[in-house]
N, C-alpha and C positions, 0 to 999 in steps of 0.2 A: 756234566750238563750245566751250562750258565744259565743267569738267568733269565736273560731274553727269550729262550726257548723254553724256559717253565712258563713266563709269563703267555707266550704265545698260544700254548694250551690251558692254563689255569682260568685265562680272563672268559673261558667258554663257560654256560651258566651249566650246560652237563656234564662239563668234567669234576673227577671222584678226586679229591685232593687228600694224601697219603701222608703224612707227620712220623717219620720216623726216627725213633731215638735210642741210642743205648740205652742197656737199663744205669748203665754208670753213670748218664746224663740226668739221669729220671729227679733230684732231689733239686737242678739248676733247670728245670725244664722252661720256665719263663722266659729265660732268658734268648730260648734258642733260633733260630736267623727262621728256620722249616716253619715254628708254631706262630712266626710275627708276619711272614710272607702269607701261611694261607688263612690269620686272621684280615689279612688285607684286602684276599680276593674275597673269604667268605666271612663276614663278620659274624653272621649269624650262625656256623661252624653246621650246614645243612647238608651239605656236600662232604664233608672232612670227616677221614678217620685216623685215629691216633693209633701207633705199631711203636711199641716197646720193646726192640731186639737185643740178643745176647744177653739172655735172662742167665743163662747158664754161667758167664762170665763172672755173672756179679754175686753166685751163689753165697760167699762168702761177707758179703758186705750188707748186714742187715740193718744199715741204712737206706741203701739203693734200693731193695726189697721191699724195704717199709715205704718209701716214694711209688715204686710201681705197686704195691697193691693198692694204695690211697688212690692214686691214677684210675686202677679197674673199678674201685671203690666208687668212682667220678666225688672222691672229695679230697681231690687237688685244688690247687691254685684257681683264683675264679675265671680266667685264660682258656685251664681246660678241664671244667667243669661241666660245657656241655659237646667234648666231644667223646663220641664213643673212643675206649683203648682194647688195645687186645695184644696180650705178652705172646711173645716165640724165643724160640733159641736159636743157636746158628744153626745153618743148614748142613755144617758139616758134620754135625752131631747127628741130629736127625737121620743122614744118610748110613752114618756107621752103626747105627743103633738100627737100621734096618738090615744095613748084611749079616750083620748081628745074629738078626731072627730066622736070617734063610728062608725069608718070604717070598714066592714069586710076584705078588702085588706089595713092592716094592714104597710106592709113594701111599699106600693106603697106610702099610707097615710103619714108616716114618714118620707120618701125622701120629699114628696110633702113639708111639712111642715118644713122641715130642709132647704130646698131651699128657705123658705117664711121666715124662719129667719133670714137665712145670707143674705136672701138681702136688709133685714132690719137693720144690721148691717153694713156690708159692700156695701154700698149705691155707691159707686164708682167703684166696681170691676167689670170685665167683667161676667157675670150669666153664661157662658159657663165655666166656673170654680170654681162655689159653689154646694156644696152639692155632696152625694153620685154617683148620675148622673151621674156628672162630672168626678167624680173619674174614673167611669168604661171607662164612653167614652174615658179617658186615656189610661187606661190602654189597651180598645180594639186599639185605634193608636199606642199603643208600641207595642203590638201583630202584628199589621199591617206593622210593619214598620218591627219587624223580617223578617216575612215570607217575604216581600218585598226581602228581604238581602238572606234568607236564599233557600226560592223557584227556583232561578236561579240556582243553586248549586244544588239542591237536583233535579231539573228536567235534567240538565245536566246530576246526576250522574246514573239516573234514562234510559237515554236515551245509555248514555255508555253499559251501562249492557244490555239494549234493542237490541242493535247493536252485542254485544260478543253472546246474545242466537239467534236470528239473525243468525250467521255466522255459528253457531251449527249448527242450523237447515236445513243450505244450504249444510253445511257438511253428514248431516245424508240423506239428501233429503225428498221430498213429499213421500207418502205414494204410493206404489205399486197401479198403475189403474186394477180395478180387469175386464178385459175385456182381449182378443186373440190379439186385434193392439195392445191397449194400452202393453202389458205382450212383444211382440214382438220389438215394438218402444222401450222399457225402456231396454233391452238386446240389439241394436245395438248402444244405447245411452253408455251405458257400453263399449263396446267396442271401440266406438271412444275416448273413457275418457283414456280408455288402449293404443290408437295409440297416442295419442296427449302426454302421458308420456314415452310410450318406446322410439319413436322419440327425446322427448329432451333428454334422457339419453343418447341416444348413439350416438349421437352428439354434445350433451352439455357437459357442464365440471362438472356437479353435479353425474353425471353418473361413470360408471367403461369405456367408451369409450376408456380413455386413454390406457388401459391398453392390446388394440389390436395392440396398435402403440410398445406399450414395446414389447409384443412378436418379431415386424418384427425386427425390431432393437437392443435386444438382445440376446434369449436366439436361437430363428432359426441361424442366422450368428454366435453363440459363437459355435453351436452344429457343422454346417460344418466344422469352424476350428480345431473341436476335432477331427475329422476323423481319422484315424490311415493312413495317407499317408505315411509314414518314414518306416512303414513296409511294407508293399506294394510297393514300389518304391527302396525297399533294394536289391543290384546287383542278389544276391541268387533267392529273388522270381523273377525278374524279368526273372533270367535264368530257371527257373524253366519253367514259364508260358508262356518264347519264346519254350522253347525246346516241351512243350506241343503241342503248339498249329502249328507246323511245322509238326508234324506226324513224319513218316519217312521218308520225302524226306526233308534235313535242306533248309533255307533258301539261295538265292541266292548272292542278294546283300544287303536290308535291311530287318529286320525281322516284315514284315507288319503284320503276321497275330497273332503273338506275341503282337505287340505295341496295336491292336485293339481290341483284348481280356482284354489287360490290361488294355485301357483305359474303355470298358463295364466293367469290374468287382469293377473296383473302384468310378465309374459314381452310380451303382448299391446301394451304403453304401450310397447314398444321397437320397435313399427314407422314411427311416425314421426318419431323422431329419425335412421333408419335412410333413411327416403326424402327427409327433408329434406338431407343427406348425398347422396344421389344429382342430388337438384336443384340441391345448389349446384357439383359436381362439373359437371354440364352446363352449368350457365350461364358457366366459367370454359372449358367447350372453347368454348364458341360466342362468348364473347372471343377465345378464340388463331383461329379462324377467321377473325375478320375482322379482327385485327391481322394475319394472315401475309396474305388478299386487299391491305389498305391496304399493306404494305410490299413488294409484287412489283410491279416495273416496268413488266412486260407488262400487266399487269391493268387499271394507271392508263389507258392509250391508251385503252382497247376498256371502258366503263362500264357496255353491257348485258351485255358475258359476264361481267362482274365481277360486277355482280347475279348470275347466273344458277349461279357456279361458288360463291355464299355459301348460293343455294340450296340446292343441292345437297348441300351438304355440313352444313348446318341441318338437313334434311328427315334424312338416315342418323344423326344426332347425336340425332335425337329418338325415332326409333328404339330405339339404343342405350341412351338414361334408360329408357325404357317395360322394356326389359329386364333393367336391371340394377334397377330396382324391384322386378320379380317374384324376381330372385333374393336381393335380400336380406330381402324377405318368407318366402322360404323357408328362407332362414336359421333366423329368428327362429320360425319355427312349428315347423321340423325339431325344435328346441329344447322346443317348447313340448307337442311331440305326445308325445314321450321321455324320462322322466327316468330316465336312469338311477340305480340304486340305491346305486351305488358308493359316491358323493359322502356319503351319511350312515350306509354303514357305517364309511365310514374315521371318521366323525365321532364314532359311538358308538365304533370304536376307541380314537379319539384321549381321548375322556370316562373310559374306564374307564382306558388308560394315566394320565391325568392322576388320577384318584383314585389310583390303587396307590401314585402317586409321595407323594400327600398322604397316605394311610395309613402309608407307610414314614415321613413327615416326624412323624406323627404316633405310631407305634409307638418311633418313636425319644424322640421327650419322653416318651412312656409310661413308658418302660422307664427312661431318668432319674427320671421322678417315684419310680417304686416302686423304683428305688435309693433314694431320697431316704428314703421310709416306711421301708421293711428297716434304713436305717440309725440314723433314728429308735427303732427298737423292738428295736435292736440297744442301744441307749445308755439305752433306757427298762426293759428286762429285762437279767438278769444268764442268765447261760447255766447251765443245770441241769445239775447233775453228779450224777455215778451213775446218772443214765439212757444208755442206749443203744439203737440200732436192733434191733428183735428181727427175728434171720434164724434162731430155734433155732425150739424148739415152742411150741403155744399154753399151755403150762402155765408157764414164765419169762415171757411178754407177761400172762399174769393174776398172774402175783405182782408185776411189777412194776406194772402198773396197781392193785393192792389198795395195794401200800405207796405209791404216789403219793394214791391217795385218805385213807391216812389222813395224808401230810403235810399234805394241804391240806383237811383241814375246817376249819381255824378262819377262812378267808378266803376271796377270790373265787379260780376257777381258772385261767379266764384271763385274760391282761393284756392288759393297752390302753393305744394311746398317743396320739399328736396331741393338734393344738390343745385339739379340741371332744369327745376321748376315740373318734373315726369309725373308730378302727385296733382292733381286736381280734385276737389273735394267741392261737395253739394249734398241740398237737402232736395229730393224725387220726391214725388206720390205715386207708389208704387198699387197696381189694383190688384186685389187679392180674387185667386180661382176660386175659394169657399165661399165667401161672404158677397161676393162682386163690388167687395165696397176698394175705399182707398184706403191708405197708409201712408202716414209720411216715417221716409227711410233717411239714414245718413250714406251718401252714394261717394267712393274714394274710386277715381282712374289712377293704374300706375300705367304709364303709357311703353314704359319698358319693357313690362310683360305681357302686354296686352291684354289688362285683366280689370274686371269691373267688380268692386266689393260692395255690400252694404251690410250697415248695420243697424240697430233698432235708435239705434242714440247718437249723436257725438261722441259721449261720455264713455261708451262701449269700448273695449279692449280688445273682443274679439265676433269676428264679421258673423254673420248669419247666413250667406252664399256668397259663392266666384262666378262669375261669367266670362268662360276663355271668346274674347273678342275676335279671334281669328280665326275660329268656327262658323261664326257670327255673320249675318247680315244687319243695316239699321234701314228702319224703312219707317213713313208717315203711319200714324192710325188711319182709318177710313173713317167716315161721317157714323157708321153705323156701331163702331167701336164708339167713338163719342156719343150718341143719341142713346146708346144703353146704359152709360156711366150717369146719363140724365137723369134718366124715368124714376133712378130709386131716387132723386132728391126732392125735394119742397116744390112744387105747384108757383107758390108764391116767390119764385127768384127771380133774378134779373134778366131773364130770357136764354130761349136755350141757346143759343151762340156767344154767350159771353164767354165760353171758355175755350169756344173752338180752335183747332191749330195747336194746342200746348201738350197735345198728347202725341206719343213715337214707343212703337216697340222692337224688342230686339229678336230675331230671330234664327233658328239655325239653317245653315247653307243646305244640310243632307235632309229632306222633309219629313222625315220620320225620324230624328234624333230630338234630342233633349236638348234645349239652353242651360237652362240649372235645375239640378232635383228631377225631379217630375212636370215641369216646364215643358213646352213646346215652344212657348213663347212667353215673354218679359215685356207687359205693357207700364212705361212709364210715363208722367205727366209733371210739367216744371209748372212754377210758378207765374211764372214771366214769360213773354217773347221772347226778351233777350235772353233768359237764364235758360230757354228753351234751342234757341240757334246756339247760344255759346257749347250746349251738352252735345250737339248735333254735332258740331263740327269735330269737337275734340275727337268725339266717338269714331266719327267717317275717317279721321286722318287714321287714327290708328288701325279700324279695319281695315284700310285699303295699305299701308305700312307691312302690316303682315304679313297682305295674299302677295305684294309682290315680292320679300323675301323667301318667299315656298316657291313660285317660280309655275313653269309649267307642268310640273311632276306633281300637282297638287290635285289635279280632276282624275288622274290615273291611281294616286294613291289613295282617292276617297273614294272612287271602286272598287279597289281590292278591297277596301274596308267597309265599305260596305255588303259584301258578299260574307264575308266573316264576322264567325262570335265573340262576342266581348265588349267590354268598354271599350270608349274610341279613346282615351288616358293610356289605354293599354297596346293598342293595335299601333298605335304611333311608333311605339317602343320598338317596332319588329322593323330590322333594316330595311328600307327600298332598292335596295339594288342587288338585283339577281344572283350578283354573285358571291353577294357576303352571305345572303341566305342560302346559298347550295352551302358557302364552308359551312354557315351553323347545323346545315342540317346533317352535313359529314361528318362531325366532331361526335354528333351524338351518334352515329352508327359507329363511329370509333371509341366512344365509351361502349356499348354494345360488345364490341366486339373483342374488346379487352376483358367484359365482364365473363365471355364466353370458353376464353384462351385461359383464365384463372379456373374456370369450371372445367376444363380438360386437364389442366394441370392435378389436379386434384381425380378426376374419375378413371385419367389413364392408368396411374398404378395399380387401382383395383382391376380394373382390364385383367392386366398383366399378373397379378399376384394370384386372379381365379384361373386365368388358363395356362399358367406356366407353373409357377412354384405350388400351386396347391395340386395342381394334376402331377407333379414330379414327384409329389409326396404319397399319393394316391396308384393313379394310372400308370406311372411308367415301374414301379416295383411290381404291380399286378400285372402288367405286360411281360416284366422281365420272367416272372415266376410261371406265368403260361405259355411263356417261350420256351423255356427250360427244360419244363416238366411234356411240352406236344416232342419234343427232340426222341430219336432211336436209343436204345441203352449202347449200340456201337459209336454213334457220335458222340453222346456224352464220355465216354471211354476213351474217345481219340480225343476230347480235352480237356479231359485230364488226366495227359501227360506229365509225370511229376518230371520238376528239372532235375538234373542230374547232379549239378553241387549241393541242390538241396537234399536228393534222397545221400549223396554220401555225406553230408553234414550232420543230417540225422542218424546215420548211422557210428558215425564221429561220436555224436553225444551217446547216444546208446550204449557202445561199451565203457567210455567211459566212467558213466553214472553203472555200471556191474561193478569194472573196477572198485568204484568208494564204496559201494553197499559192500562188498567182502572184507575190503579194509579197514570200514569203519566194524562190522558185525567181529571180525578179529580183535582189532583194538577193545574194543566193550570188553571182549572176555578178558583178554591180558587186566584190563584194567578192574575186572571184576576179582580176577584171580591175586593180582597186588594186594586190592582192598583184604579180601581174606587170609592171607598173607602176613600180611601188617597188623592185622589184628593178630593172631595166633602168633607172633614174635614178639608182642609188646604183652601178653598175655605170657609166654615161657619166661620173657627177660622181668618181670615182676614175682616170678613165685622164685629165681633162681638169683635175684641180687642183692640178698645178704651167703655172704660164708658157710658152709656146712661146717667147715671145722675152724673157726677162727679162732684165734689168739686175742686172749683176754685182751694182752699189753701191744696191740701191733698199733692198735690208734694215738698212743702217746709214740712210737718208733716213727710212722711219717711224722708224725707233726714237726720231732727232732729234727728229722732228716732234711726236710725244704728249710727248717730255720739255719742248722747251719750250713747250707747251702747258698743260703741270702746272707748270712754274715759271715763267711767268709769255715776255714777248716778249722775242727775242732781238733783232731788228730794226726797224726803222722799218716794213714792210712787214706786220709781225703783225699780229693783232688785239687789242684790251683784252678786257681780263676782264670789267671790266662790259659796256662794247660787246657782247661776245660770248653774253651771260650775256642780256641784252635783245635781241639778236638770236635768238637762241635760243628764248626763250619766245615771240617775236613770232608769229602766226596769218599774215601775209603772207610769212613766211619757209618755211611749208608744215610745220611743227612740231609735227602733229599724229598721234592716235592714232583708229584705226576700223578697223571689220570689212572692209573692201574698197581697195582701191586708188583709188578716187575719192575720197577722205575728205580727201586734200589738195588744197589752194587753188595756184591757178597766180598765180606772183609776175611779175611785170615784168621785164624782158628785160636789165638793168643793174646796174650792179657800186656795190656799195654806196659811200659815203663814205668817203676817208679817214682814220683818226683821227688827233685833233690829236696836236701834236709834245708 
């Protein structure tokens, strides 16, 4: 045998690896090719048993003797120290020593007697390791010691696989009870196996769940924004759909039944984003339906109640959309039937707050600009001295207006400033509504704006009222406005006509409006004739300047506004022409109606999540279970039908899983039986490995015998080293390694050669 073929068995972690040696090798045993090969494969020598053959041979050589009992001894070399040894003699001894006996059990005869020889030779060794015996009892403890190693392992792996058919089995289920409960019980067991997986699906995240959240949050709120509002809310249709819905009698002041049509007809285009939203809402339950049937165990067995329970639960799901249509229909009409008003008066709230703010934004540059002028005409005239406010009689205000007119005849009387000369400045006597008396004012024309200011002073910074001129009419006083401004002065004046003609007031065009403040009218009074035509004129040019830049649209606009509430500052504000006010009044029923389409964006998914996902949670498992249960115990029996690869798959694992339970229930015991075994052999090989009869002097006889074996022959009687070394490796010498005890060759009955001198 070479070695590629030992090796091809050795390197197996269960093969028994055999060391066999003469005993004439036993004092060189280190050395030998057998103990260095299966310390290769087994270092740990676990596997390996040592056989010291042709004891008989060496009877004479009580150095050889002294090596093999050191051997049985295991206080050899530290090589083979931990393997078991066990002495034999040739076999052809053994056999003659049985014909010997005239035994009919012939091989019992020849163990019997090979044991009676070597322990006639080997008189010191322990009897639990001579002879064939001993051999096997070896070999059965290295058997014993695998399985010890290997049993754990192989009943683990045994148990594993017990456990996966096992799980099969729980998978496939027990076999159908052929009885009406039982048939009835195992179809509502089904069923809750189908509640307990639609539930985690469309609630859990293993499910398409999510995908009811994406609908409300995408594609529903992307579709309202698609809406075609920009054509719908285009000035044309709106004219269109006001002029419609007016008949023949047009609208009065706004075009209600106009704006309410139009808000219904564009309210209208939000039902079917609203039901395309409920469609896709059901088509994502009647996915988790038949993902929770495909992933319930029970279901898979029995293929007509799996149809039957996707039924079922399709038919209540369809249901549920046909419902939850109606209610988001009625949403969106709820919407459409009602508007409330709320929504555009906070709107003309919010309009007229936002004017006041722009009026203050604009009162404020106002009152800068005419800083600006005041200071202008403050640096353009010089301040007149010797005049003062007359708070005495009218007899001091006529002499100082006589001696003011004869300063200023040689020139103009009042002054003027700016760019373009638009600034005209004067001092008025303005007659007060409380007191009925006069007041002298400082009076500034900007003829640009058409606007009349006074103040209490020259020196003043800012005016005390405006007077918009082109509101305005300017008209004489009457005699009887004069003759009352009389009566309160002095008896003792210069006659009551001295002052006639100097007084003019101003008044508003609409008879019931205001000039300034609380005014109805603004009575003024100059000093002069001339300074009295000079204010005349200025004034006239510029109210009649005004009215013809307003044009004819001016007596139609001061009707509208006068039918209407408000300031006239304010009502100015609002467009004259018909059709910019149909757009402003469109824009607001188009914020309306964006405000409406955000409030269905938002109310539809609740719609949807009460009559579809929360009734599929509820209603259609309570459907499905009084479906089930109103059914005959013959229909429910016709499905379920178990499939046929599945009842033979369970039947597959079924034996199976018999099979490992005996094999493994087997194995246990062998390996029960080993342990106890191994204990009871390590327990005999402890009370039997010292000597019965040893020899005082045999422990100095090996010791000799390995030394001079390692250095070389002491005697004529030794062996050579090459000798030995060829001896050794020879295949006739029985020098071999293998899984079993037969792996060795039987050599010839004869004691080798001499070596030369």
């Amino acid at each position: 045998m070479d070695d590629s073929m030992i090796s091809e068995y050795a390197q197996h972690n269960d093969a028994i690896l055999l060391v066999i040696v003469p005993a004439a090798q036993a004092p060189e045993i280190s050395s030998t090719g057998a103990l260095k090969m299966a310390k290769e494969y087994d270092s740990e020598s676990t596997r390996t048993i040592g056989v010291i053959s042709k004891i008989d041979q060496s009877a004479s050589d009580s150095k050889a003797l002294a090596a093999v009992q050191a051997l049985l001894l295991n206080q050899g070399p530290p090589k083979t120290s931990d393997i078991p040894w066990v002495a034999l003699i040739g076999q052809s001894v053994s056999i003659a020593s049985a014909q010997s006996g005239g035994s009919e059990s012939s091989l019992e005869t020849a163990w019997q007697a090979e044991s009676e020889s070597l322990k006639s030779i080997l008189s010191g060794a322990p009897q639990s390791k001579l002879g064939r015996v001993a051999l096997v009892d070896a070999l059965a403890g290295q058997i014993r010691n695998r399985m010890k190693l290997r049993l754990p392992n192989l009943l683990s792996g045994l148990q594993g696989k017990s456990q996966v058919i096992q799980d099969e089995l729980v998978r496939f289920g027990e076999s159908m009870v052929s009885s009406a409960e039982g048939t009835r019980a195992l179809a509502l067991e089904l069923c809750r196996e189908f509640e307990d997986k639609f539930l985690q699906h469309i609630t859990g995240g293993e499910g398409s769940g999510w995908k009811i959240v994406a609908s409300f949050e995408g594609n529903f709120p992307k579709r309202l924004k698609e809406l075609p509002l920009d054509r719908h809310f285009d000035i044309s249709n709106v004219k269109r759909i006001v002029l419609e819905a007016d008949g023949y009698q047009p609208y009065l002041i706004s075009p209600e039944k106009g704006l309410r049509s139009l808000i219904k007809s564009v309210l209208e285009m939000a039902k079917e984003p609203s039901r395309l939203c409920v469609d896709e809402v059901h088509r994502v339950l009647v996915n988790i339906v038949s993902a929770a049937a495909g992933a319930t165990p029970g279901l898979g067995r029995y293929p007509p109640f799996k149809r039957e329970v996707v039924a079922i639960a399709s038919a209540a799901l369809d249901n549920f959309k046909n419902e939850a249509k109606k209610m988001v229909v009625a949403l969106v009409d709820m919407e459409r039937a009602f508007v409330p008003p709320q929504h555009f008066i906070r709107l003309v709230q919010r309009r007229m707050e936002r004017q006041r703010r722009e009026e203050e934004l604009k009162g404020r540059s106002s009152k800068k600009a005419l800083e600006a002028e005041q200071s202008i005409l403050n640096r353009a005239t010089s301040p007149q001295t010797g005049v003062q406010q007359s708070g005495g009689s009218l007899k001091s205000t006529k002499d100082k207006t006589n001696q003011q007119d004869k300063d200023s005849q040689g020139g103009p009387i009042l002054k003027t400033a700016g760019p373009e000369g638009e600034l005209t400045a004067g001092y008025l006597l303005k007659k007060s509504g409380k007191t009925n008396g006069w007041s002298r004012r400082w009076f500034v024309l900007n003829e640009k704006t058409a606007k009349l200011m006074y103040a209490k002073k020259q020196e003043d910074r800012l005016f005390r009222g405006t007077i918009t001129l082109a509101e305005c009419s300017i008209e004489e006083a009457s005699d009887d406005e004069e003759g009352s401004s009389k009566r309160s002065k002095d008896k003792k004046s210069n006659g009551p006509d001295s002052s006639k003609g100097l007084v003019f007031k101003i008044t508003s065009k609409v008879p019931y409006k205001t000039v300034m403040k609380a005014h109805s009218a603004v009575i003024l009074k100059a000093e002069s004739v001339a300074e009295k035509n000079e204010w005349l004129n200025k004034l006239s040019n510029v109210v009649q300047s005004s009215a013809g830049s307003q044009g004819k649209g001016e007596s139609g606009h001061s009707l509208r506004q006068s039918l209407s509430e408000g300031s006239l500052d304010t009502m100015t504000r609002r467009p004259a022409d018909p059709e910019e006010e149909l757009r402003w009044m469109s824009q607001e029923v188009r914020g309306y109606i964006e405000a409406v389409l955000n409030s269905l964006a938002a109310n539809v998914p609740k719609a949807v999540v009460l009559c579809q996902v929360e009734k599929a949670k509820e209603d259609m498992l309570n459907q499905l279970y009084s479906s089930i249960s109103s059914q005959s115990s013959a229909k429910i029996e016709e499905l379920l039908q178990e499939d046929r690869n599945v009842k033979h798959k369970r039947e597959k694992y079924q034996k199976q899983a018999s099979l490992l339970s005996k094999l493994t229930r087997q194995l246990s015991i062998h390996d029960n039986r080993a342990s106890a075994a191994s204990n009871w052999s390590d327990n005999t090989n402890g009370a039997e490995s010292s000597p019965r009869t040893a020899d005082p002097s045999s422990g100095d006889d090996w010791r000799s015998a390995f030394n001079a074996a390692a250095n070389g022959p002491t005697d004529t009687s030794g062996f050579g080293t090459s000798h030995s070394r060829r001896y050794n490796d020879s295949a006739q010498n029985g020098d071999v390694s293998s899984r079993s005890s037969s792996a060795g060759r039987r050599t010839a009955n004869r004691l080798p050669p001499a070596p030369p001198r």
